[in-house]
C-alpha positions as CSV (number, residue, x, y, z in Angstrom):
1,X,98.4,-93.5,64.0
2,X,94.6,-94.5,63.7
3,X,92.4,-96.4,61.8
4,X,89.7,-95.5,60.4
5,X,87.6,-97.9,57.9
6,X,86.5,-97.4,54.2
7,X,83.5,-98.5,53.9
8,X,79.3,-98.5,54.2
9,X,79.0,-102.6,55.1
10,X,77.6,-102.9,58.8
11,X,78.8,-106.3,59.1
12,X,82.7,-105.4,58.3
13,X,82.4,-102.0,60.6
14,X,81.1,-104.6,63.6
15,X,83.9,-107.3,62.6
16,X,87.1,-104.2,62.4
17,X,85.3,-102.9,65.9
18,X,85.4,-106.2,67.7
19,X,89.0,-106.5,66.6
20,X,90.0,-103.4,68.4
21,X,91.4,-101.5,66.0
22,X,88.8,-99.1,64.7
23,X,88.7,-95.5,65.4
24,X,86.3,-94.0,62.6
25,X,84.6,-94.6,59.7
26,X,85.0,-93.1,56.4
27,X,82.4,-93.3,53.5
28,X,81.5,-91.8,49.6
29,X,78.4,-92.3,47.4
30,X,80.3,-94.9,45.5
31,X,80.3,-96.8,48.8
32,X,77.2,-96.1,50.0
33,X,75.7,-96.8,46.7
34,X,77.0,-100.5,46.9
35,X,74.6,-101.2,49.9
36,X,71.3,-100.4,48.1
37,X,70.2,-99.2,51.1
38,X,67.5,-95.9,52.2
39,X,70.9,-93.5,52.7
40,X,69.5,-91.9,56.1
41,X,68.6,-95.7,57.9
42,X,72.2,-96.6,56.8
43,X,74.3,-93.1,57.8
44,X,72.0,-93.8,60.7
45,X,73.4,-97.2,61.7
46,X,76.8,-96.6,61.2
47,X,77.1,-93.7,63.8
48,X,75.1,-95.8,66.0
49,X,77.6,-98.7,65.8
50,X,80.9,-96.9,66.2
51,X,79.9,-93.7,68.0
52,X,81.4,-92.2,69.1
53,X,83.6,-92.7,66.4
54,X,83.6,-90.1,63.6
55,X,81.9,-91.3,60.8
56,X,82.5,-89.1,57.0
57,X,79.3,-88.7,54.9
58,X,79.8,-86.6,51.6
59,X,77.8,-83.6,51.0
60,X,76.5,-84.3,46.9
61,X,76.3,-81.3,45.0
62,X,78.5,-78.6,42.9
63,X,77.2,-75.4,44.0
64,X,78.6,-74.0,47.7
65,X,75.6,-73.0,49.3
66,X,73.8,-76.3,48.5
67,X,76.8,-78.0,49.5
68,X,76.8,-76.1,52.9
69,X,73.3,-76.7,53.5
70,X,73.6,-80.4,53.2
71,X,76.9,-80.2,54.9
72,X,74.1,-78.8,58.2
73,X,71.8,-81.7,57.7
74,X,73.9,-84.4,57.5
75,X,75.4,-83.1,60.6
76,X,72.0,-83.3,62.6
77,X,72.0,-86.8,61.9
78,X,74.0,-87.8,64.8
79,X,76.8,-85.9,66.6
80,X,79.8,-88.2,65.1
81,X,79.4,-86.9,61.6
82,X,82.2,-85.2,60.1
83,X,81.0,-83.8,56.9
84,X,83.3,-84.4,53.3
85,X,83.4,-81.4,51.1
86,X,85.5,-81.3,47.7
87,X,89.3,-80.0,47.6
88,X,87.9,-77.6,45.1
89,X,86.6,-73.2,45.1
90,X,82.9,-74.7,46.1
91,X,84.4,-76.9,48.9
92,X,86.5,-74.3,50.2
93,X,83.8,-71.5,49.6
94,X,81.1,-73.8,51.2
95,X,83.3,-75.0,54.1
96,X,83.9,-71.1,54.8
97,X,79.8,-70.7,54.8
98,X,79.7,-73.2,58.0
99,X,82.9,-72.4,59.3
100,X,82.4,-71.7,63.0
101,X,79.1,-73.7,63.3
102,X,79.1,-77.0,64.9
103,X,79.8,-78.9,62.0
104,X,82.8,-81.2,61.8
105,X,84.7,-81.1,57.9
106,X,86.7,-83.7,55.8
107,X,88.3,-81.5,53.1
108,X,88.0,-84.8,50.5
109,X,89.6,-85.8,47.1
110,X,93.1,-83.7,47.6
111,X,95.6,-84.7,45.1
112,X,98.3,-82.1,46.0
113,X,100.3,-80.3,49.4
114,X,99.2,-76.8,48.4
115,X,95.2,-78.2,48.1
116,X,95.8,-79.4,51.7
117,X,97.4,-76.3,53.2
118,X,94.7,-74.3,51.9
119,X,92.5,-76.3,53.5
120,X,94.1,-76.3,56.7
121,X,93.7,-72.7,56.0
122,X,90.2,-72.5,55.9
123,X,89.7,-74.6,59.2
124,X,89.3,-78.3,57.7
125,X,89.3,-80.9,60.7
126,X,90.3,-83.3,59.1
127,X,92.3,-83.5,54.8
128,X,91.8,-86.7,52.8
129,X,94.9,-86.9,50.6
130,X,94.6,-89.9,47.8
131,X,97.4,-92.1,48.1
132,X,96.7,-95.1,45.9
133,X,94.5,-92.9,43.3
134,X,98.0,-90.5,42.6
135,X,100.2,-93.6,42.6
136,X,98.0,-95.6,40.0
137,X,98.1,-92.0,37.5
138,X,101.9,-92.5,38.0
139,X,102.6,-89.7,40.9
140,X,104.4,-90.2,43.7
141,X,101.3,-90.2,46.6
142,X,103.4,-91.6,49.7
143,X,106.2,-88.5,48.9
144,X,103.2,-86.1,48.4
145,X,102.0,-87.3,51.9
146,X,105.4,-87.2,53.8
147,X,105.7,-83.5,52.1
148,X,102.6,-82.5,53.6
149,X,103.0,-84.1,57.4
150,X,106.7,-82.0,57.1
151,X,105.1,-78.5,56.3
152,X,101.9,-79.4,58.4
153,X,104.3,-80.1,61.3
154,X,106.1,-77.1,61.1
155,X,103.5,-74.9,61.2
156,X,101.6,-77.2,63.9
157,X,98.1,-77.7,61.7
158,X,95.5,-78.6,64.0
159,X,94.1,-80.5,60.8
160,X,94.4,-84.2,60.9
161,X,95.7,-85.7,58.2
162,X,93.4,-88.8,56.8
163,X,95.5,-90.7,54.2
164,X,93.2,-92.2,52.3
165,X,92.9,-94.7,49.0
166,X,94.9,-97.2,50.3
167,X,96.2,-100.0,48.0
168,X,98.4,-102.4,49.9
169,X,99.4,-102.8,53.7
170,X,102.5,-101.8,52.9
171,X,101.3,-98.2,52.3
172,X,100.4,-98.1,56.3
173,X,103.5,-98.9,57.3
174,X,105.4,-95.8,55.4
175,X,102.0,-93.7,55.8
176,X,102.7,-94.4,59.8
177,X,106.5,-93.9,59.8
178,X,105.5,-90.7,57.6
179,X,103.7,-89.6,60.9
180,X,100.6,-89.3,59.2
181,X,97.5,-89.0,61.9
182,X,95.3,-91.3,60.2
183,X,94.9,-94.1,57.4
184,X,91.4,-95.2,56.1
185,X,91.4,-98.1,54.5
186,X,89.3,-101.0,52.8
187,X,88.2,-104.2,55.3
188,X,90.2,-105.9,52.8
189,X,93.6,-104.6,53.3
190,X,92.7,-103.9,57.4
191,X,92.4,-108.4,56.9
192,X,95.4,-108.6,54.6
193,X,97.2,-106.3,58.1
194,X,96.2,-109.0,60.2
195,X,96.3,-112.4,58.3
196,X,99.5,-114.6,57.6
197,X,99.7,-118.3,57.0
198,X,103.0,-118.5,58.8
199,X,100.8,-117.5,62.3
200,X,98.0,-120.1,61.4
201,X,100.7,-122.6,60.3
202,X,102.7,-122.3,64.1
203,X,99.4,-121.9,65.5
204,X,98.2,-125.8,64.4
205,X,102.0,-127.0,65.3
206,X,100.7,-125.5,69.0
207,X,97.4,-126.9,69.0
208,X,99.0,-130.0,67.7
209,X,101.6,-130.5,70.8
210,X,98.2,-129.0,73.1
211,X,96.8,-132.8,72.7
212,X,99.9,-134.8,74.3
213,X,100.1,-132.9,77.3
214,X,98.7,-135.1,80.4
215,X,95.6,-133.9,82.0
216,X,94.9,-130.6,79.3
217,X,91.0,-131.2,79.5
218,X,90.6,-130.4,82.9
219,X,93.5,-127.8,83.3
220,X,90.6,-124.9,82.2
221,X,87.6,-126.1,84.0
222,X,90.0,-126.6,87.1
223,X,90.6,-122.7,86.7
224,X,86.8,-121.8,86.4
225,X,86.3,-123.5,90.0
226,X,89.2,-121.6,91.5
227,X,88.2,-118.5,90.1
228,X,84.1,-119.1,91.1
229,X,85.5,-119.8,94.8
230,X,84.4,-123.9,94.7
């Protein structure tokens, strides 16, 4: 499984991409509207940063043919844009207007297995079920999901599954054992993956014992000569 990130902030896209664990970027205009920032410089910066990564920008209108001419502009603005269309008749109608042009699709905001398949349908690269959004209206999202990877399987989709709304690391681990392609998720729970006070707590313990063993300051600069030849 990959991970993509949920968010519009430069600084946490850089920090999840010098970790090594980032392999896209997913955004909204909630998100993007948080950074109070010109929305071309910013779409702009992000593909720069991670391409190239695929990076989801939502087309912003109700009516198909705007949404599929947006859907072609956003796409020009760097070749790592995938473009999000609603789970709804104008998505599907407007990602049927671009289908076979070179523009990359994020069938967005799917709340149910036959919403996905008929997105899969219609050529979707990529289906955005909402995990966390179905589980807080008292649904179960995580069974939706492993429905969905079992019928996708069967019928080997070539649409990637993006699970997306993610509330809790524990979500990734059953998203992953569900087989699900991809999980986007806030910087908050990709930290809450990684951090745990029992690591930092055996960590100083290490550190700690580091300073009683004989001769430790010159054990590392004694390995720089070696390696420069000296």
């Amino acid at each position: 499984m990959r991970l993509f990130l949920d968010t519009a902030d430069i600084n946490e896209i850089k920090k999840a991409k010098a970790w090594g664990v980032l392999s896209g970027v997913t955004t909204n205009p909630s998100i993007i509207a948080r950074q109070k920032k010109d929305f071309f410089s910013l779409a702009t910066e992000i593909c720069e940063t991670v391409y190239p990564m695929p990076v989801s920008l939502e087309a912003v209108d109700r009516e198909p043919e705007a949404m599929a001419d947006q859907a072609r502009k956003l796409s020009e603005i760097s070749r790592n844009v995938v473009v999000k269309l609603p789970a709804n008749p104008a998505g599907m109608e407007a990602l049927t207007l671009i289908r076979g042009e070179s523009v990359k699709t994020n069938l967005t905001l799917v709340f149910s297995p036959t919403q996905a398949l008929l997105a899969t349908m219609a050529g979707a690269d990529f289906i955005s079920p909402f995990i966390g959004r179905l589980e807080d209206r008292g649904y179960d999202g995580l069974g939706m999901v492993r429905e969905l990877m079992e019928a996708l399987d069967r019928h080997e989709s070539k649409t990637e599954v993006i699970a997306a709304s993610i509330r809790d690391p524990h979500q990734i681990v059953e998203i992953a054992k569900a087989g699900v392609h991809i999980a986007t998720v806030p910087f908050v729970i990709l930290e809450k993956m990684l951090l745990n006070t029992m690591t930092d707590m055996d960590l100083d313990k290490f550190l700690k014992d580091w300073e009683e063993v004989p001769g430790r300051e010159y054990m590392f600069r004694e390995e720089i000569r070696k390696a420069a030849g000296a």
